[in-house]
C-alpha positions in Angstrom: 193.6 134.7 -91.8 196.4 136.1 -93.7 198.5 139.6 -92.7 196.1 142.2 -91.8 196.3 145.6 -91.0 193.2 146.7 -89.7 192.1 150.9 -90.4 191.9 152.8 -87.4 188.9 155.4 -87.3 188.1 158.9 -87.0 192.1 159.9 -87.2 193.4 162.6 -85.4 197.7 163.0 -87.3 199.6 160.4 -87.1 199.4 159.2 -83.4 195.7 159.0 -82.4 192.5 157.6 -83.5 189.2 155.6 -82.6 190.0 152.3 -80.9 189.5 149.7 -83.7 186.8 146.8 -82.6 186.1 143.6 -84.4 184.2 140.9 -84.3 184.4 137.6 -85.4 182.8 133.8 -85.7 185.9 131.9 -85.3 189.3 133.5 -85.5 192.8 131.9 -86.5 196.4 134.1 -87.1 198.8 131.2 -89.0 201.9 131.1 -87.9 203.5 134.0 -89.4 200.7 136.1 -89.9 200.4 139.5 -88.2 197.7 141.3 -87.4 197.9 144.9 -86.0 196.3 148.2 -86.6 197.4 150.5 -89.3 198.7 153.3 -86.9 198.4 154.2 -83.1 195.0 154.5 -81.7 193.2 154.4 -78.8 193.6 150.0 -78.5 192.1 147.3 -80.3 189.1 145.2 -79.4 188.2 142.0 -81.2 184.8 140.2 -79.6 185.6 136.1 -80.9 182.0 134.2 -80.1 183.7 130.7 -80.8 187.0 129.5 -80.3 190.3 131.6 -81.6 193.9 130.0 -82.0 196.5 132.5 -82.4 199.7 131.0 -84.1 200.8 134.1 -85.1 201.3 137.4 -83.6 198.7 140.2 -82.9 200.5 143.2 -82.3 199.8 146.6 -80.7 203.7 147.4 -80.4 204.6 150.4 -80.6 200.5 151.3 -81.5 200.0 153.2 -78.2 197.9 156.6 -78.9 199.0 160.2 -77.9 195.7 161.5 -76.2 195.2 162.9 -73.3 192.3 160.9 -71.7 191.0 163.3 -68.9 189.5 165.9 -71.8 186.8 164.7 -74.4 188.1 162.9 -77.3 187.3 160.3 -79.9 184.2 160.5 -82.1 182.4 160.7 -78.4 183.9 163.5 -77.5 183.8 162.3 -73.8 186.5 162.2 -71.1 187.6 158.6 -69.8 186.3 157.6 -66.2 188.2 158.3 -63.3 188.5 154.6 -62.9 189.1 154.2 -66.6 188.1 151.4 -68.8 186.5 148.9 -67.4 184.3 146.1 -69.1 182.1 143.5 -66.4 182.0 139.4 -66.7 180.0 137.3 -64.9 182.7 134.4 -63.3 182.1 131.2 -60.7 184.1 133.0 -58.2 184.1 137.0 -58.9 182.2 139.4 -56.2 182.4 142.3 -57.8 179.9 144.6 -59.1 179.4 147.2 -62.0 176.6 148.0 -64.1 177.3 147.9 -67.6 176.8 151.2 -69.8 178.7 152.1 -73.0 179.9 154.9 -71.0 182.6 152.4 -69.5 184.6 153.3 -72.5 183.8 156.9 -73.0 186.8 158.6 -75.1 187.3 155.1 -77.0 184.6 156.6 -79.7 181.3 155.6 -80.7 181.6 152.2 -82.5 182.7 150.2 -79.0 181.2 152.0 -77.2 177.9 150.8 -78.9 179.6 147.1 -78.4 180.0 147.8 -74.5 176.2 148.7 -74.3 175.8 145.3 -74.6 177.2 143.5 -72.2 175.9 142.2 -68.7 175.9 144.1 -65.4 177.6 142.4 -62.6 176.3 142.7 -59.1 178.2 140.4 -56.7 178.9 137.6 -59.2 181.7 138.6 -61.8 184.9 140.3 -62.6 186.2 143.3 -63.6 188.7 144.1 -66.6 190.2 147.1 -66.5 193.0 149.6 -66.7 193.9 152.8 -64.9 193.0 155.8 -66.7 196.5 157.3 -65.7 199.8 155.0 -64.9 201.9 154.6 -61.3 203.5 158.4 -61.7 206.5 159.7 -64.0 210.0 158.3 -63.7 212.8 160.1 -60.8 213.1 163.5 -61.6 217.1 164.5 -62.5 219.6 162.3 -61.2 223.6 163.3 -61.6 226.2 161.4 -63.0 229.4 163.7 -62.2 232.1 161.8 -64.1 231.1 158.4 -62.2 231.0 156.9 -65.7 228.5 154.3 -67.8 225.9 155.4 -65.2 222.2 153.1 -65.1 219.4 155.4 -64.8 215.8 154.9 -63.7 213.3 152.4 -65.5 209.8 153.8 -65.7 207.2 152.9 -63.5 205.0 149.4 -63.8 201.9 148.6 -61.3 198.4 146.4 -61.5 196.4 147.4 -63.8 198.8 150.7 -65.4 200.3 150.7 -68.1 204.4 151.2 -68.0 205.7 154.6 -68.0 209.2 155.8 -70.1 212.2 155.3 -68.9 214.7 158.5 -68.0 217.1 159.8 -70.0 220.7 159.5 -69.1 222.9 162.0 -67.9 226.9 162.1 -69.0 227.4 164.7 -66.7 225.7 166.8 -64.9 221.7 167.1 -64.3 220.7 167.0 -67.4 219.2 163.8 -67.5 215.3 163.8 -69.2 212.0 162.7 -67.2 209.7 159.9 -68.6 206.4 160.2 -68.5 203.9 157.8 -66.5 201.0 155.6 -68.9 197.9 156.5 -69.6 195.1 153.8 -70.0 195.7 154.2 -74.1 199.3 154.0 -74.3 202.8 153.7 -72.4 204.7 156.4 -71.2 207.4 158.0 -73.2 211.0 157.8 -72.3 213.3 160.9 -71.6 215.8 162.4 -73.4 219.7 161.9 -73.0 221.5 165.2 -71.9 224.9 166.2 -71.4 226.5 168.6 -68.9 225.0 171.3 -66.6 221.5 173.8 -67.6 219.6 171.8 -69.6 216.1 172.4 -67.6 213.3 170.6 -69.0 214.1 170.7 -72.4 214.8 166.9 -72.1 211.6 165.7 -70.2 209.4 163.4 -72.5 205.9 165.0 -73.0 202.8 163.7 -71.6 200.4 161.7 -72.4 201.9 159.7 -74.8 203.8 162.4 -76.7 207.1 163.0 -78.3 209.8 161.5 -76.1 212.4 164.1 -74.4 214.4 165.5 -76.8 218.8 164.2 -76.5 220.5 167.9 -75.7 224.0 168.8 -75.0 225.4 172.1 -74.1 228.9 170.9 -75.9 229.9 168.6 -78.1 228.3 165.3 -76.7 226.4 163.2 -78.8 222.8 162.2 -76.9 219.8 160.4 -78.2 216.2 161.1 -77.9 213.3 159.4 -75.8 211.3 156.7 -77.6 207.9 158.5 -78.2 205.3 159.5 -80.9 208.0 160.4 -82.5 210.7 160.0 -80.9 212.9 162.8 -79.0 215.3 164.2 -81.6 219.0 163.9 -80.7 221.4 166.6 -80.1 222.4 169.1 -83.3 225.8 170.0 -81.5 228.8 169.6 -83.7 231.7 167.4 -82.6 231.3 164.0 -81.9 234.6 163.0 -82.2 233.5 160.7 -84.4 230.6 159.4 -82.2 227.5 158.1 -84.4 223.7 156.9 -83.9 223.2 153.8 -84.0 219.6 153.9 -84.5 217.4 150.6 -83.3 215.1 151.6 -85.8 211.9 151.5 -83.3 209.6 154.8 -82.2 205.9 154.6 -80.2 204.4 153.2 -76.8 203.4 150.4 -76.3 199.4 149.8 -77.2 196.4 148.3 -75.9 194.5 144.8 -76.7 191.2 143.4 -75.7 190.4 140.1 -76.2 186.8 138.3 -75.5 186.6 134.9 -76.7 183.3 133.2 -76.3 184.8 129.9 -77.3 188.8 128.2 -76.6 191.7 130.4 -76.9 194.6 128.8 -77.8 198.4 130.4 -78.5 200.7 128.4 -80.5 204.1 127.5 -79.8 205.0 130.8 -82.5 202.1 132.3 -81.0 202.6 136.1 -80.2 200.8 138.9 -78.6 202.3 142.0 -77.9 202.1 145.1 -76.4 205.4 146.2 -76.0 207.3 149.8 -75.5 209.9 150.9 -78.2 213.5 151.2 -77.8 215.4 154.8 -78.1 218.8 155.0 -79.9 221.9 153.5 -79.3 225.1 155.5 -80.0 228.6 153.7 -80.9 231.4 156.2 -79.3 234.1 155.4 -81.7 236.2 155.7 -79.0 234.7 159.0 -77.8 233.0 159.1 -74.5 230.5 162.0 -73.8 227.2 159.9 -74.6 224.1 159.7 -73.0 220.9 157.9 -74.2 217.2 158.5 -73.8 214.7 156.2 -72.1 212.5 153.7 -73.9 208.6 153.6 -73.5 206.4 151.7 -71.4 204.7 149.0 -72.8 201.3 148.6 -73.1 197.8 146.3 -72.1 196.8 143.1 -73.0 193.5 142.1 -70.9 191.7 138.4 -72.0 187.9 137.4 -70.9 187.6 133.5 -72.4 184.9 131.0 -71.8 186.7 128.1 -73.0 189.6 126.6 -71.7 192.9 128.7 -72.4 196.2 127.1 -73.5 199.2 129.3 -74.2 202.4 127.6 -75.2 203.6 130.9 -76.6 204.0 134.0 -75.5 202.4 137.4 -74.2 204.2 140.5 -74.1 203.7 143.5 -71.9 207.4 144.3 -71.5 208.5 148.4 -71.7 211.0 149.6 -74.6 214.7 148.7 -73.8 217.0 151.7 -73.9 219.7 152.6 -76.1 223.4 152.0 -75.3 226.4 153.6 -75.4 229.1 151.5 -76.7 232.6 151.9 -77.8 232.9 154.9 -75.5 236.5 154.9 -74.4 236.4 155.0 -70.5 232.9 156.0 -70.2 233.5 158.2 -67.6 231.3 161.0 -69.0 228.7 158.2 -70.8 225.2 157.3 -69.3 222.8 154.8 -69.9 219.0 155.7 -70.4 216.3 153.6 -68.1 214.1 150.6 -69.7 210.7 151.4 -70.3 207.7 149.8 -67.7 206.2 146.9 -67.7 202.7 147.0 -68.9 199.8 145.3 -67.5 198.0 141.0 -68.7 195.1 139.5 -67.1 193.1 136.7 -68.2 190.3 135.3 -66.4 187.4 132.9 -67.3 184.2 134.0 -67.6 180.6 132.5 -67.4 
């Protein structure tokens, strides 16, 4: 198959829709092919009943949705389950049990969960795929960097089977460093904003549930980036700079969600890609000036595989959080800080009967 861009359903703006589901005989992506989802959504589902190679990538960077998943949403209009998505395969060596119901993926909307209806109930004899309906917890509340200089703060949270939360924003000085948010089972976390001297407040904490990353804020004339988010945290409007400009990275979202059930082989090529991954926040080149502070990335995403078939990968699976701008070129970075990496996401594979 060539480049596709699949059309998410039932929008809801810019950063939320149905999760997409597809199904296919046989399924290639040629090496330098992509196939994603034409804007954040709720994840990606594609059911494969033979064999599917992947030389390609399929991408749900940056795709992760802003929806809060403990309130009816979707074309369902349900609530996720407090264990969250789950989906039940019959294995050689599982013991688990779960009975399978469309309601599995309530809040996904009505087109997998029709798909889900179908599959097998487990009862002592299978596996469970899943992911966490809420991630491992926002990052460390404000930490101070009082003129210590070029200062690392926190990455966001990882754990089994959550997705990564955003990284905190940095503080140049001060407590004014923003709060990243923790994953939800749709999307990674969003990364808090960069802040700059004493009495910001909350102004740079990234908002929930895969929201707009924490806004960059300075009381003077520091120059701080935004969280990555949907959208992205704005950066600070306070005049100055010294001649201090963004160096944007050109990258905004959370990292998304991918389910993939292959009936057949699945294969990744050596240029074989699949990805999940956070978004980086802005980078800022000092110019010699050094009151800087960054925001965090955001977390990356899910990628969960059920195969029958053998599974070879040669290439490569991504789950990794957003990387966080740097300041750079910032004299003696005394009153610079660097934002926190987005978390880790969450891949399992497991063979199935």
């Amino acid at each position: 198959m060539a480049n596709v861009t699949y059309t998410v359903p039932n929008k809801n703006g810019s950063y939320d829709g149905d999760m997409v589901v597809k199904q296919y005989n046989s399924m290639i992506i040629d090496a330098g092919d992509t196939v994603t989802t034409d804007q954040p959504c709720r994840g990606l589902l594609i059911l494969v009943k033979g064999d599917c190679t992947i030389n390609g990538t399929l991408s749900m960077k940056a795709r992760g949705a802003n929806a809060n998943p403990t309130i009816g949403g979707a074309s369902d209009n349900n609530s996720v389950n407090s264990n969250g998505l789950q989906l039940p395969f019959l294995t050689n060596t599982g013991s688990s049990t779960l009975t399978a119901s469309g309601s599995l993926f309530n809040g996904c909307g009505n087109d997998v969960i029709s798909v889900i209806s179908n599959f097998k109930s487990i009862s002592g004899n299978g596996d469970i795929l899943q992911v966490s309906r809420l991630g491992a917890g926002n990052t460390a509340s404000y930490g101070s960097n009082s003129g210590a200089g070029g200062a690392k703060f926190d990455n966001g949270t990882s754990g089994t089977n959550h997705l990564g939360g955003g990284g905190q924003g940095s503080s140049g000085y001060g407590d004014a460093d923003g709060v990243g948010t923790s994953g939800i089972c749709f999307s990674g976390g969003t990364g808090g904003g960069g802040g700059n001297n004493t009495g910001i407040g909350s102004a740079t904490n990234a908002t929930g549930y895969g929201g707009q990353g924490g806004l960059g804020i300075s009381t003077h004339t520091a120059r701080c980036t935004g969280g990555a988010g949907n959208p992205n945290g704005t950066e600070s409007t306070t005049g100055g700079y010294s001649g201090a400009t963004n160096s944007s990275n050109g990258e905004s979202g959370t990292g998304g969600c991918i389910w993939l059930i292959v009936g057949g082989n699945l294969t990744i090529g050596a240029s074989g890609l699949i990805t999940v991954q956070g978004s980086r926040s802005d980078s800022i080149d000092g110019n010699g000036y050094n009151w800087l502070s960054t925001g965090g990335g955001s977390g990356g995403g899910s990628v969960k595989i059920a195969h029958r078939g053998t599974f070879t990968n040669n290439g490569t699976i991504n789950v990794n959080g957003g990387i966080a701008g740097v300041p750079f070129d910032d004299g003696n970075r005394q009153y610079s800080g660097e934002g926190g990496n987005g978390g880790n996401g969450t891949y399992t594979a497991i063979q199935v009967n």
